[in-house]
LUMDRENKOL-47023 format. One line per field, with one value per atom (N, C-alpha, C): residue number from 1; residue in three letters; atom name; x, y, z. Coordinates in nm, 2 decimals, always signed. Atoms other than C-alpha are relative to their C-alpha. Example, Ala and Ser with C-alpha at 12.3 -4.5 7.8 and 13.67 -1.06 7.14 Angstrom:
resi <- 1,1,1,2,2,2
resn <- ALA,ALA,ALA,SER,SER,SER
name <- N,CA,C,N,CA,C
x <- +0.09,+1.23,+0.09,-0.09,+1.37,-0.08
y <- -0.12,-0.45,+0.12,-0.11,-0.11,+0.11
z <- +0.00,+0.78,+0.00,+0.00,+0.71,+0.08
REM end
This chain:
resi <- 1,1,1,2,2,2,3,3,3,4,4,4,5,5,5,6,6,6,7,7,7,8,8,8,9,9,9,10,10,10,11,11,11,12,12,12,13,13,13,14,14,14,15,15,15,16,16,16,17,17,17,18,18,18,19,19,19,20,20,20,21,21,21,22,22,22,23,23,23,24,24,24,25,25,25,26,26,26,27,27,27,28,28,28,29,29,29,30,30,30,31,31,31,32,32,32,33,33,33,34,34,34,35,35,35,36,36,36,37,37,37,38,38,38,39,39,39,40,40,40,41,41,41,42,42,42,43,43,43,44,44,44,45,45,45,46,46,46,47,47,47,48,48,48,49,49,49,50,50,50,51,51,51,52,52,52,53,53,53,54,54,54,55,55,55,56,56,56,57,57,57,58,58,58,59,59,59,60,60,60,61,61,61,62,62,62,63,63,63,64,64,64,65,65,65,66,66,66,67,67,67,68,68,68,69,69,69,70,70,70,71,71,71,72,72,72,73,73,73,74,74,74,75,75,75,76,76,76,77,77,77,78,78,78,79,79,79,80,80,80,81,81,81,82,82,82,83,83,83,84,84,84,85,85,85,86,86,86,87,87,87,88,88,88,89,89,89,90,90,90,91,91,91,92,92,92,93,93,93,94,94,94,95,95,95,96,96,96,97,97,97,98,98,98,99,99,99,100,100,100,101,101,101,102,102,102,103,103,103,104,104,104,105,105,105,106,106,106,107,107,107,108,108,108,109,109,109,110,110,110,111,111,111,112,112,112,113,113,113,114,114,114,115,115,115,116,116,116,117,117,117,118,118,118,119,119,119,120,120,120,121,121,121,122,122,122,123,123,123,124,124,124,125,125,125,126,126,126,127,127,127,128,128,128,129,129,129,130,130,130,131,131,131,132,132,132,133,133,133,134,134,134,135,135,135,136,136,136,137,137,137,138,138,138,139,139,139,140,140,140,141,141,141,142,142,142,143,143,143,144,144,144,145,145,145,146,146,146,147,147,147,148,148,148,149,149,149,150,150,150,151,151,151,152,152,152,153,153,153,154,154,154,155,155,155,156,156,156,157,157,157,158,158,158,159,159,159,160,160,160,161,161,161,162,162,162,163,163,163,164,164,164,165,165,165,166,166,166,167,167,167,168,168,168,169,169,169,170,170,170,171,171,171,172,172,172,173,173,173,174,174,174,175,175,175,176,176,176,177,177,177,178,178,178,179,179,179,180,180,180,181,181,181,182,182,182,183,183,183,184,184,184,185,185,185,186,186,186,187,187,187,188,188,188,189,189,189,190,190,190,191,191,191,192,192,192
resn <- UNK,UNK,UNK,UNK,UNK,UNK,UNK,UNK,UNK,UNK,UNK,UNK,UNK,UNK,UNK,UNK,UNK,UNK,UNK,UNK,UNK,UNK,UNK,UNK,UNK,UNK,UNK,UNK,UNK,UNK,UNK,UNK,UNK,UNK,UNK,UNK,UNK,UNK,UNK,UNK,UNK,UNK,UNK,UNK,UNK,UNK,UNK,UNK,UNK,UNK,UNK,UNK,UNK,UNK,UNK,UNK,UNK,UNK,UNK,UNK,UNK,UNK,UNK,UNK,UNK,UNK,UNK,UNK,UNK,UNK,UNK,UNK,UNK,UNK,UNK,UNK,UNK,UNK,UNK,UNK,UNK,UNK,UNK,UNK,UNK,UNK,UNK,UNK,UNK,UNK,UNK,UNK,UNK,UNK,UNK,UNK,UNK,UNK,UNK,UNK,UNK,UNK,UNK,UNK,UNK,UNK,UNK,UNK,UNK,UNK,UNK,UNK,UNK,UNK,UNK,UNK,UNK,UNK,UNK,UNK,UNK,UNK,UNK,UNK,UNK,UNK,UNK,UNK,UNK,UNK,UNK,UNK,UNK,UNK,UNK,UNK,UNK,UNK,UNK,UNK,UNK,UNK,UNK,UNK,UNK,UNK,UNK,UNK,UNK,UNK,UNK,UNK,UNK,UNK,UNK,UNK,UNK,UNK,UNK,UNK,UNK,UNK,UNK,UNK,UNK,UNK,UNK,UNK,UNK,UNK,UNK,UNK,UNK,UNK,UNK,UNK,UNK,UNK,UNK,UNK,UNK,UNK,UNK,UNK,UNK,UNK,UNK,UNK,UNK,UNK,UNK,UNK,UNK,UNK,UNK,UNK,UNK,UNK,UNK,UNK,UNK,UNK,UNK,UNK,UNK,UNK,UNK,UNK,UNK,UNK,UNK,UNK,UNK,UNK,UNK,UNK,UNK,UNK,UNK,UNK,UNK,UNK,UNK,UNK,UNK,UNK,UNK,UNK,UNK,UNK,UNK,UNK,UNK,UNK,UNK,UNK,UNK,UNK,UNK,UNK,UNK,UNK,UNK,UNK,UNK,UNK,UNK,UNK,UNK,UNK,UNK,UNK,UNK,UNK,UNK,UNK,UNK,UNK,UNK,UNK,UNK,UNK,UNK,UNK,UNK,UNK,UNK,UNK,UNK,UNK,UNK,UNK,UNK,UNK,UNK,UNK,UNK,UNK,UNK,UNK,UNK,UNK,UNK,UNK,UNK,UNK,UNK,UNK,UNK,UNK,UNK,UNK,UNK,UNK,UNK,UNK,UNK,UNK,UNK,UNK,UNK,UNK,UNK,UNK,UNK,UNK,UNK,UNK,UNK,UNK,UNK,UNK,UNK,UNK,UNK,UNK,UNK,UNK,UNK,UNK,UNK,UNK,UNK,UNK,UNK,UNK,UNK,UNK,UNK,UNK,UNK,UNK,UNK,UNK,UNK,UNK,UNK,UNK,UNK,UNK,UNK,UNK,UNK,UNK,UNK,UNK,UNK,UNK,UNK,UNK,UNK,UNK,UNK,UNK,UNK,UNK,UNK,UNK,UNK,UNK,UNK,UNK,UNK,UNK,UNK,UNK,UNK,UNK,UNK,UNK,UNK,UNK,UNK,UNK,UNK,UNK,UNK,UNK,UNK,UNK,UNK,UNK,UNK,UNK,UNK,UNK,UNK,UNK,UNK,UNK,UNK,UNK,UNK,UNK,UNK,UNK,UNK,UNK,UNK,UNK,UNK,UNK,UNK,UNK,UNK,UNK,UNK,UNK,UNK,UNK,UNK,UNK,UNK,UNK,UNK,UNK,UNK,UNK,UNK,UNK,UNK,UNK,UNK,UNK,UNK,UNK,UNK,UNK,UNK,UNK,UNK,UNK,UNK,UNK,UNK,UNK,UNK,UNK,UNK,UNK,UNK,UNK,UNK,UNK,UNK,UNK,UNK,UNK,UNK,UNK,UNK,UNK,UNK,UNK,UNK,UNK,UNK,UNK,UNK,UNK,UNK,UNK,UNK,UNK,UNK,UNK,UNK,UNK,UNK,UNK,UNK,UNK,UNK,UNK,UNK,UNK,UNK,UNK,UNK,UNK,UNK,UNK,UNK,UNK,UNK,UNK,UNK,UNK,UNK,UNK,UNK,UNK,UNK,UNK,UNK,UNK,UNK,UNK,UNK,UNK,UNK,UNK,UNK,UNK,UNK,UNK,UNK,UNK,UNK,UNK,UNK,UNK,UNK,UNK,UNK,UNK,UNK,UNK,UNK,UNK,UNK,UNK,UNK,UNK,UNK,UNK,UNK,UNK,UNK,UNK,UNK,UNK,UNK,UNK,UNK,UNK,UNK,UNK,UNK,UNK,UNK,UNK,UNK,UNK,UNK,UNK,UNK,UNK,UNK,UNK,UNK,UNK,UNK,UNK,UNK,UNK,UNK,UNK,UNK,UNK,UNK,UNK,UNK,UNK,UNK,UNK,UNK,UNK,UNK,UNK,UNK,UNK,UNK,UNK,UNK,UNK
name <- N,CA,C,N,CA,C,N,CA,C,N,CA,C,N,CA,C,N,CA,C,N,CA,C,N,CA,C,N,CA,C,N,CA,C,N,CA,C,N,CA,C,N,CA,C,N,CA,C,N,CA,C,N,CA,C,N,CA,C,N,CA,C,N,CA,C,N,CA,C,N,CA,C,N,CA,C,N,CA,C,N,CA,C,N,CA,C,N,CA,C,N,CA,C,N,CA,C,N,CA,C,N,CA,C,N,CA,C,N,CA,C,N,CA,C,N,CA,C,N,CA,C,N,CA,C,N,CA,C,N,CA,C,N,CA,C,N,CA,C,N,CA,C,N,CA,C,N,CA,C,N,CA,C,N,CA,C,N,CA,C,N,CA,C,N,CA,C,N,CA,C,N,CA,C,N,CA,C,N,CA,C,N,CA,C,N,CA,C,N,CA,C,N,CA,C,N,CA,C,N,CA,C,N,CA,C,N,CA,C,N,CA,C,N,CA,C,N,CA,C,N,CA,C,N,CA,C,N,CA,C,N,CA,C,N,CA,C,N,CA,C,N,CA,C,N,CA,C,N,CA,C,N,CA,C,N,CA,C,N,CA,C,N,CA,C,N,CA,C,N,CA,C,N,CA,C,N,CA,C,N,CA,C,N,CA,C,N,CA,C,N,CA,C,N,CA,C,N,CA,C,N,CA,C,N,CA,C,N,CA,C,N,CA,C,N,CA,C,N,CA,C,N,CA,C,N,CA,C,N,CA,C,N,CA,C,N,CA,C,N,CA,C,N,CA,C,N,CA,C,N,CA,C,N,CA,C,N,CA,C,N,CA,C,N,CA,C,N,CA,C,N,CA,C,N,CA,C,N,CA,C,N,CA,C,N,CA,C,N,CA,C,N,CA,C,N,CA,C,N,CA,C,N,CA,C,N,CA,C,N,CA,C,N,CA,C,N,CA,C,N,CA,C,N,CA,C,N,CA,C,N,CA,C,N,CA,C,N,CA,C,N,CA,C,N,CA,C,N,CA,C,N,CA,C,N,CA,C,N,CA,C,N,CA,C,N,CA,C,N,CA,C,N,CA,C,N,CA,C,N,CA,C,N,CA,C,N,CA,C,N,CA,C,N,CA,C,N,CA,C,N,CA,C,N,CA,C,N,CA,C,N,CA,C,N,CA,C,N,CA,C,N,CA,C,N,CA,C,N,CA,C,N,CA,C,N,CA,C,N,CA,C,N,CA,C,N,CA,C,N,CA,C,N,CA,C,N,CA,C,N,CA,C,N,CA,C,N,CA,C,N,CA,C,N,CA,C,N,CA,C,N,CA,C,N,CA,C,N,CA,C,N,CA,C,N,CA,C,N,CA,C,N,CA,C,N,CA,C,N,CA,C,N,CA,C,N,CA,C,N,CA,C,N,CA,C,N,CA,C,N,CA,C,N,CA,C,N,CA,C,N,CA,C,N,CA,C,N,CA,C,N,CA,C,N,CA,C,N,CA,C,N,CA,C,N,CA,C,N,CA,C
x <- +0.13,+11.56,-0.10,+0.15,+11.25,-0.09,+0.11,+11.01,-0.14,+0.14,+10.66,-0.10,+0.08,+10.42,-0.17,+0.13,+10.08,-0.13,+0.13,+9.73,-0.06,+0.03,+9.57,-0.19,+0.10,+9.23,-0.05,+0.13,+8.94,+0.07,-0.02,+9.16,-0.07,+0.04,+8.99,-0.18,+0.13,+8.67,-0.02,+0.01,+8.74,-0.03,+0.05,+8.67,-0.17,+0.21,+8.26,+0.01,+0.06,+8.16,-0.12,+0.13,+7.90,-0.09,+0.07,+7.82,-0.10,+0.09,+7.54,+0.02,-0.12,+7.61,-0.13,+0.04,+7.43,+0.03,+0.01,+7.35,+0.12,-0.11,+7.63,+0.09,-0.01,+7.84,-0.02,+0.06,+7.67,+0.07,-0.10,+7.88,-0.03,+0.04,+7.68,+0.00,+0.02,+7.68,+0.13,-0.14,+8.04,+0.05,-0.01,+8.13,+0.11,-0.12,+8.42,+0.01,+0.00,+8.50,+0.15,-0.12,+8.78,+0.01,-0.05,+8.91,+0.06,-0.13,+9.14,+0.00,-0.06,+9.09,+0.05,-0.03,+9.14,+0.14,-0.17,+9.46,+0.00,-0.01,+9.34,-0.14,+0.11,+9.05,+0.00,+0.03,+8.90,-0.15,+0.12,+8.61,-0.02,+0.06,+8.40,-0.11,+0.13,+8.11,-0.14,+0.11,+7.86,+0.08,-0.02,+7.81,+0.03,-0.04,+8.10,-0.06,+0.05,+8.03,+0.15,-0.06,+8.23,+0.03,+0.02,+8.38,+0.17,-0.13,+8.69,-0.01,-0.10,+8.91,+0.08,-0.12,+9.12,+0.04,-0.05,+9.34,+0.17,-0.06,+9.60,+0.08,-0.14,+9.94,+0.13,-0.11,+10.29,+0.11,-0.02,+10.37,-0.08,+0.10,+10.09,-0.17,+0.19,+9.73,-0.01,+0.07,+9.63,-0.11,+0.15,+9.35,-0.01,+0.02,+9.23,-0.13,+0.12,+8.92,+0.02,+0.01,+8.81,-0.16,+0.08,+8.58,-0.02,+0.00,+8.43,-0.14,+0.09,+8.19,-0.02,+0.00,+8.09,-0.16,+0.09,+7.91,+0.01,-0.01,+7.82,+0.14,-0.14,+8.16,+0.14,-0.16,+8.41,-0.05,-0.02,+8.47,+0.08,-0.10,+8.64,+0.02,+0.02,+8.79,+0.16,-0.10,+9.00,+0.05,-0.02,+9.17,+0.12,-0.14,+9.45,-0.06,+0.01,+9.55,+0.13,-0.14,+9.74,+0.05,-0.10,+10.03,+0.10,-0.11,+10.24,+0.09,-0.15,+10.55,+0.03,+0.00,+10.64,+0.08,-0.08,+10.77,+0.15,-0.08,+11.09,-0.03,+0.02,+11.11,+0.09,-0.07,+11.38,-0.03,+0.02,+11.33,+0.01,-0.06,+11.52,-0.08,+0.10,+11.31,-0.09,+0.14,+11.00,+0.00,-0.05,+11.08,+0.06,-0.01,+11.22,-0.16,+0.14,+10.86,-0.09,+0.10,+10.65,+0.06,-0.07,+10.86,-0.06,+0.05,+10.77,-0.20,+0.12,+10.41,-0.06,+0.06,+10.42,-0.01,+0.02,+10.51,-0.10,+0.09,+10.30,-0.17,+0.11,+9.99,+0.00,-0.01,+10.06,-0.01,-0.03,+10.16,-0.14,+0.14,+9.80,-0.09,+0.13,+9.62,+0.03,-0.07,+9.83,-0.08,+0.04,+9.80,+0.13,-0.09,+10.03,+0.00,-0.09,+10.23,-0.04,-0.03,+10.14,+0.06,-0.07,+10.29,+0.01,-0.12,+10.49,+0.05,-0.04,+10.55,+0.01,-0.05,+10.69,-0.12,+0.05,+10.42,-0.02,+0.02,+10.38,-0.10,+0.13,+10.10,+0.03,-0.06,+10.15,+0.13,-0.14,+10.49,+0.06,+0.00,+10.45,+0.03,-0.02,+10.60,-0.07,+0.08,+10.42,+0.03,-0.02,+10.39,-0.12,+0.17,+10.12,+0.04,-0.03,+10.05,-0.11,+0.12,+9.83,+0.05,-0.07,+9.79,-0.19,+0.16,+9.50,+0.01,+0.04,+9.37,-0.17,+0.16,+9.13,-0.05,+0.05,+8.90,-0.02,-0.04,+8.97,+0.12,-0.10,+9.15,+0.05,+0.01,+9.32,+0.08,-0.14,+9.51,-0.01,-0.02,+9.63,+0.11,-0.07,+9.82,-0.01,+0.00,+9.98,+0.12,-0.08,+10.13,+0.02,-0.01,+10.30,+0.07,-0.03,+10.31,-0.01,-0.02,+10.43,-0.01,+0.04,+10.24,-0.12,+0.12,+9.96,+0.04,+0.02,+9.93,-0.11,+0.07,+9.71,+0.03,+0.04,+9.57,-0.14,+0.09,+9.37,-0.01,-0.01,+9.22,-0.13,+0.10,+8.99,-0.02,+0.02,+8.89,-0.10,+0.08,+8.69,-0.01,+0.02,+8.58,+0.12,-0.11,+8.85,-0.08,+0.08,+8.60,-0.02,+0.02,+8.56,+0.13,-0.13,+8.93,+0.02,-0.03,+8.94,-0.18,+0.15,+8.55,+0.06,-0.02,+8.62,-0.04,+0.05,+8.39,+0.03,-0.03,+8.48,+0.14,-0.15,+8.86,+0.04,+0.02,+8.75,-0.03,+0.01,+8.59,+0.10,-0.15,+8.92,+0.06,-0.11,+9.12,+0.01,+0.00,+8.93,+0.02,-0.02,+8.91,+0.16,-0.11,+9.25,+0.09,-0.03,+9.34,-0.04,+0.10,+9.08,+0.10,-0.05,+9.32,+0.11,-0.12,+9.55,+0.00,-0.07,+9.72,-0.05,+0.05,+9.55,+0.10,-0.10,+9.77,+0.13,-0.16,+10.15,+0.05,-0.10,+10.27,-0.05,+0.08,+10.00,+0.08,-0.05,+10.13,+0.10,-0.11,+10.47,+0.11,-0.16,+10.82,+0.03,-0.03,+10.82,+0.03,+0.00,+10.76,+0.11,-0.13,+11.04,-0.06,+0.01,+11.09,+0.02,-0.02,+11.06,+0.11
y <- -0.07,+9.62,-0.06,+0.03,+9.63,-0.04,+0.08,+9.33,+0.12,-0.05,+9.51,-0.14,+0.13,+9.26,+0.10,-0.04,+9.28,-0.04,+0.02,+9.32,+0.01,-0.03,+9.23,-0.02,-0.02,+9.34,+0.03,-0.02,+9.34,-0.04,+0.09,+9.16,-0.12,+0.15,+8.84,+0.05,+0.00,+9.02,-0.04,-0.01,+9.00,-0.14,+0.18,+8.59,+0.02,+0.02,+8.61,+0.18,-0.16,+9.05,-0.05,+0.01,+8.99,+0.07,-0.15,+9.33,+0.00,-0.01,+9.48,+0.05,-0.06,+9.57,+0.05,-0.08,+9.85,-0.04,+0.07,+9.80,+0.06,-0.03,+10.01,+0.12,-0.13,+10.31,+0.12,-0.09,+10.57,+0.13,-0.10,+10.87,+0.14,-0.14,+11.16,+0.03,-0.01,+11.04,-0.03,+0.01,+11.05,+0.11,-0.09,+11.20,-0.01,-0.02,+11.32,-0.03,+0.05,+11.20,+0.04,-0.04,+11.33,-0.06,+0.12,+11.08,+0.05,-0.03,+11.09,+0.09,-0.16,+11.46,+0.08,-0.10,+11.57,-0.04,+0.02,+11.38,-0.03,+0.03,+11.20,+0.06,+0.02,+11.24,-0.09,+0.10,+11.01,+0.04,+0.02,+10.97,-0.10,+0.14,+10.71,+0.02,-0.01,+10.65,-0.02,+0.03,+10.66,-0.01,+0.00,+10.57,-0.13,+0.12,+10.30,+0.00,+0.09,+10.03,+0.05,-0.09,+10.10,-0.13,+0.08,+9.85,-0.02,+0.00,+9.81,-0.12,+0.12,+9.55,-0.02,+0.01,+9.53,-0.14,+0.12,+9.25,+0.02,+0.04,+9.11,-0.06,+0.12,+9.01,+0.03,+0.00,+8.98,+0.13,-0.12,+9.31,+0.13,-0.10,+9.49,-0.04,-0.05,+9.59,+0.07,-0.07,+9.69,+0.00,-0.02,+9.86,+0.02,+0.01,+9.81,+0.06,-0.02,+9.99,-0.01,+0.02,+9.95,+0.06,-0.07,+10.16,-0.12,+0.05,+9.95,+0.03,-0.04,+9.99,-0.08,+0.07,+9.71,+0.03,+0.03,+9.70,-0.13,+0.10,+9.41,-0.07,+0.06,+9.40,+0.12,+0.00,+9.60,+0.07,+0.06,+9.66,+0.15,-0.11,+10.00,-0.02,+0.00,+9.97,+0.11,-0.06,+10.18,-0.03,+0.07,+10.04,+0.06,-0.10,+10.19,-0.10,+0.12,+9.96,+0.08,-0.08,+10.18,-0.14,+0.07,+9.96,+0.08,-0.04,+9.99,+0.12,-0.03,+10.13,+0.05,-0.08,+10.35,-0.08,+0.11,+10.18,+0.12,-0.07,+10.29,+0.12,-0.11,+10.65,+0.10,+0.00,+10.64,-0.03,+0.01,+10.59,-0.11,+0.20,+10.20,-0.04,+0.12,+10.12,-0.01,+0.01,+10.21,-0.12,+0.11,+10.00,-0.11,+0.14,+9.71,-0.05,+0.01,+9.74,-0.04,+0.06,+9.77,-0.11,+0.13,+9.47,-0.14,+0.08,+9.28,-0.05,-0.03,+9.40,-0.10,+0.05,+9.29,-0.14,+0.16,+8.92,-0.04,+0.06,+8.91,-0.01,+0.01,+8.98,-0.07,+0.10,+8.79,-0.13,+0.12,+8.50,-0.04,+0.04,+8.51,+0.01,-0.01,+8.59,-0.12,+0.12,+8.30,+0.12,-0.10,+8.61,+0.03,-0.02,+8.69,+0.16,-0.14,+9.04,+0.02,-0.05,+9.21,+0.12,-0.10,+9.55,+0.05,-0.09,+9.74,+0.12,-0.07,+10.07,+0.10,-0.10,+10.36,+0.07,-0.09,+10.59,+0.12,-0.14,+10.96,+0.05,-0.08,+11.11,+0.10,-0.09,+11.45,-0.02,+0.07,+11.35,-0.09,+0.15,+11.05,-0.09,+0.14,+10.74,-0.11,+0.12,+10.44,-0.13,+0.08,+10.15,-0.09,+0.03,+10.03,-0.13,+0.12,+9.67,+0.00,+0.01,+9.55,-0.14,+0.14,+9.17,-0.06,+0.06,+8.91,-0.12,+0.14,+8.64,-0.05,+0.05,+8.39,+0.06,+0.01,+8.54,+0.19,-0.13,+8.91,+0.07,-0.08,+9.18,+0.14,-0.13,+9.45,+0.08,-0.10,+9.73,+0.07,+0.01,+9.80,+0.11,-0.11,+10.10,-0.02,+0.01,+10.11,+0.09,-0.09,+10.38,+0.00,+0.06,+10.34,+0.14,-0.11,+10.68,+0.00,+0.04,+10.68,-0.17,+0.16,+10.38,-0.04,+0.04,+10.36,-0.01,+0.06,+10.17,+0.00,+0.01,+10.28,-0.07,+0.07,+10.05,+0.03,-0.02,+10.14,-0.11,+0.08,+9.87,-0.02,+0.04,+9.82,-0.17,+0.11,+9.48,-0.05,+0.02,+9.40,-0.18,+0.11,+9.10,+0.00,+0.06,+8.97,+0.06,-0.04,+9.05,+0.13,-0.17,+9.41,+0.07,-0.01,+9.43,+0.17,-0.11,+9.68,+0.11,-0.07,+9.81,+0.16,-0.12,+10.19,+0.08,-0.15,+10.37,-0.11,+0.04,+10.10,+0.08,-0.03,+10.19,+0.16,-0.17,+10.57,+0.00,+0.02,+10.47,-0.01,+0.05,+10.32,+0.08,-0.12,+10.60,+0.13,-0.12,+10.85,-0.02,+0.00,+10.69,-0.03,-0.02,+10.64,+0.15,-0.14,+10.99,+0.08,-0.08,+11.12,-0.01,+0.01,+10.99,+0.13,-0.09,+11.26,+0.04,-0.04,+11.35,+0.11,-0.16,+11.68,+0.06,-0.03,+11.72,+0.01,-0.01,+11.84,-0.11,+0.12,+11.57,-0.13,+0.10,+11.36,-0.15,+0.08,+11.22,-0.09,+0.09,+11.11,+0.11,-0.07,+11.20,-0.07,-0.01,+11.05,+0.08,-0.13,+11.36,+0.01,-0.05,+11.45,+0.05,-0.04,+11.62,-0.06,+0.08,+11.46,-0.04
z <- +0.02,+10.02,+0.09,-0.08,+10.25,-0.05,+0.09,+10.13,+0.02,+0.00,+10.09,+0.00,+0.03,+10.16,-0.06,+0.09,+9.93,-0.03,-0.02,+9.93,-0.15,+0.08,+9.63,+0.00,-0.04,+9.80,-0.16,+0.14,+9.49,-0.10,+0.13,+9.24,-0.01,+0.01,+9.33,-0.12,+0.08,+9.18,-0.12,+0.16,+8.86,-0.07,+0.04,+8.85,-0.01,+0.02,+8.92,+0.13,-0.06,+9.01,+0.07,-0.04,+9.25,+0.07,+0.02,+9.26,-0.06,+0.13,+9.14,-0.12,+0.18,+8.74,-0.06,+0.02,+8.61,-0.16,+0.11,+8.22,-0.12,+0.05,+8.05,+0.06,-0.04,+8.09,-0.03,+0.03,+8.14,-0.03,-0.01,+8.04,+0.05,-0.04,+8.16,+0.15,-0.16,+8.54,+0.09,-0.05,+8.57,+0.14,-0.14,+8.93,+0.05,-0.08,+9.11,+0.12,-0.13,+9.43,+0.08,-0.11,+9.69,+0.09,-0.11,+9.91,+0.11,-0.15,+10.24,+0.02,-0.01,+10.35,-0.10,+0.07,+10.05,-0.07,+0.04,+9.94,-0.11,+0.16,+9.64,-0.08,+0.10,+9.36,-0.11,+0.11,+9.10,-0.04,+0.02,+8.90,-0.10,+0.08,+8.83,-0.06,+0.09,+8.58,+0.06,-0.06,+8.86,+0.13,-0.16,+9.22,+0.05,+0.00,+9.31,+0.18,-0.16,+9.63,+0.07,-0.09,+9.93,+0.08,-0.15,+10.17,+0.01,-0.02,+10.39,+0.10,-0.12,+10.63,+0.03,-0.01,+10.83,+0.05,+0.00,+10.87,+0.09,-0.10,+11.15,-0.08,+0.03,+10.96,+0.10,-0.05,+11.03,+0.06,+0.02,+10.98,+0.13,-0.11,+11.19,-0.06,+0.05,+11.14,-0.13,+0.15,+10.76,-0.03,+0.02,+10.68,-0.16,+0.17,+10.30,-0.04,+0.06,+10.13,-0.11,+0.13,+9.80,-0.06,+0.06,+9.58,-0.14,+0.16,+9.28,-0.09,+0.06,+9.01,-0.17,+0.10,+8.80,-0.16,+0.09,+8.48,-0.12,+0.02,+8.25,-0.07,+0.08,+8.03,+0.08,-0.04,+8.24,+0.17,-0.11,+8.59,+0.08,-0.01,+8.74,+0.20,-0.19,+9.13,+0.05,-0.05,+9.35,+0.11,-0.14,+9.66,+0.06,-0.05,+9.91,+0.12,-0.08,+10.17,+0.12,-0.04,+10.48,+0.10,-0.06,+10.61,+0.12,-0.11,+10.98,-0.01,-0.02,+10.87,-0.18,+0.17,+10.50,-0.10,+0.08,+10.22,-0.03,+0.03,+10.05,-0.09,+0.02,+9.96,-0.15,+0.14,+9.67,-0.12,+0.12,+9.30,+0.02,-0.02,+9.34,+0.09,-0.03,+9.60,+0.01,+0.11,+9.45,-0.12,+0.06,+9.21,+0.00,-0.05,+9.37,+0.07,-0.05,+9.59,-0.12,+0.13,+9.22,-0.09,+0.03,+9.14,+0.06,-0.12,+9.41,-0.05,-0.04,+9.38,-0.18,+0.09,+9.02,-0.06,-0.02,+9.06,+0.09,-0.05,+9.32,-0.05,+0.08,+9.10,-0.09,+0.12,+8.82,+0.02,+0.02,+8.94,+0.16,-0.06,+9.23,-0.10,+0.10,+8.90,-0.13,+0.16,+8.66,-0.08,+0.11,+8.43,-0.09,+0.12,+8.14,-0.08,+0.07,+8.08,-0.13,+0.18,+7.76,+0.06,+0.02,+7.89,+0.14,-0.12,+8.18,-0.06,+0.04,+8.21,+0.12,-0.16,+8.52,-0.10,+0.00,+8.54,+0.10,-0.09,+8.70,+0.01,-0.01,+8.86,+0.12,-0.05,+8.98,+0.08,-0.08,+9.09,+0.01,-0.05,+9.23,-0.09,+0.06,+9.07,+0.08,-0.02,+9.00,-0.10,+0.09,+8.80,-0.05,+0.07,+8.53,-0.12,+0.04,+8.41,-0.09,+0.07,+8.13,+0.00,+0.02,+8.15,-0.01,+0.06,+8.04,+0.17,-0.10,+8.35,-0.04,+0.05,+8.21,-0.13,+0.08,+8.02,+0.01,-0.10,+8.19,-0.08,+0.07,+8.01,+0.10,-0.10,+8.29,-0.03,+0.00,+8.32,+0.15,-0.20,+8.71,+0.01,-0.04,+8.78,+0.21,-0.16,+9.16,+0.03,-0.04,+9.34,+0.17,-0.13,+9.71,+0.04,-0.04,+9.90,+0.19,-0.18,+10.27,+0.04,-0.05,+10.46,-0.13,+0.04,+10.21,-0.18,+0.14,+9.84,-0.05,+0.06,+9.60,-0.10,+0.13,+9.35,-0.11,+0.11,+9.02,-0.06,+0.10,+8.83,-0.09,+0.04,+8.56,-0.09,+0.04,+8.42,-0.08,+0.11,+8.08,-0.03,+0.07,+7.90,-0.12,+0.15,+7.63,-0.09,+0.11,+7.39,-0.03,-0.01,+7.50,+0.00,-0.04,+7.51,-0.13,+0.11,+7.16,-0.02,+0.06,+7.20,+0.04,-0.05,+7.20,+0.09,-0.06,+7.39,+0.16,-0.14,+7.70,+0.03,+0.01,+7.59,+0.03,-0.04,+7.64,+0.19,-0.14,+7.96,+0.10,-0.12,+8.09,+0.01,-0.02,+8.00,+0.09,-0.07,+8.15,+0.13,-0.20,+8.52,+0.00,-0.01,+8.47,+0.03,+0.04,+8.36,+0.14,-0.09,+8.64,+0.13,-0.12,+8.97,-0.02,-0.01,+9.13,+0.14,-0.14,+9.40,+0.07,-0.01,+9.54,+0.11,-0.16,+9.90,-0.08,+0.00,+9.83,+0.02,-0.08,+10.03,-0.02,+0.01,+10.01,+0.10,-0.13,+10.35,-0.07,+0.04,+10.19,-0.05,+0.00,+10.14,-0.14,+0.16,+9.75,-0.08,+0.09,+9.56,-0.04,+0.05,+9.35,-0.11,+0.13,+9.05,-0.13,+0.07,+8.76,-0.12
REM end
């Protein structure tokens, strides 16, 4: 299997946001947003920050952006990082890749597993973690389509971990991502 190596571009935020943080979530200024030509959509509870980098590894040139949108107890980001060369295009090595992808998170975040589970979005297979780091409660959804790795993540206070209307919040930007393009520049797609 073809190692994927991995960018865990905007996980480091979730130690000190030093974003600006807007005072709760506002639920009425929730906006849709259409990414990459039209490939993906999401919406967030407002107007997320914007910034990209590219970076000189082993591999080639990767370009990483990252959409985020912090407020005082939780934290919403979206990042896609396009890589040289396509990952594996099979079920097994999607899953050897969100294997990979998911030791490598856990163990840069010393964070601790409460749940794992394959997930599908319009098609596409992915895979979605829920795990605590520190003082940080997340849930990370990641999908690897052609050269490019999308990552969903939102990140709350421990304390805000059961508040409902954040727990609504998370669901919906969750719920909200989707594939819009057929192909969405990849040969994954299958039937489910």
């Amino acid at each position: 299997m073809k190692k994927l190596p991995v960018l865990t571009l905007g996980l480091l935020f979730f130690a000190a946001s030093t974003l600006a943080q807007t005072e709760a979530v506002d639920y009425q200024k929730w906006q849709e947003i259409n990414l990459l030509d039209g490939d993906i959509k999401i919406t967030f509870p407002g107007e997320p920050g914007r910034n990209t980098i590219e970076r000189d590894l082993s591999i080639g040139k990767v370009t990483s952006t990252e959409l985020s949108l912090s407020f005082p107890k939780v934290t919403f980001m979206l990042s896609w990082s396009d890589f040289p060369h396509s990952a594996a295009t099979s079920n097994d090595g999607l899953k050897g890749s969100y294997n990979l992808i998911r030791d490598h998170v856990l163990t840069g975040m010393s964070a601790k597993l409460i749940s794992e589970r394959e997930v599908r979005t319009d098609g596409f297979l992915g895979r979605e973690l829920v795990f605590t780091s520190g003082t940080q409660f997340i849930k990370y959804r990641v999908f690897i389509v052609g050269r490019r790795e999308y990552q969903l993540t939102t990140s709350r206070f421990a304390d805000a971990e059961n508040d409902p209307k954040i727990s609504d919040a998370v669901d919906s930007f969750f719920d909200s991502f989707h594939f819009i393009s057929q192909t969405a520049n990849n040969q994954q797609k299958s039937s489910q």
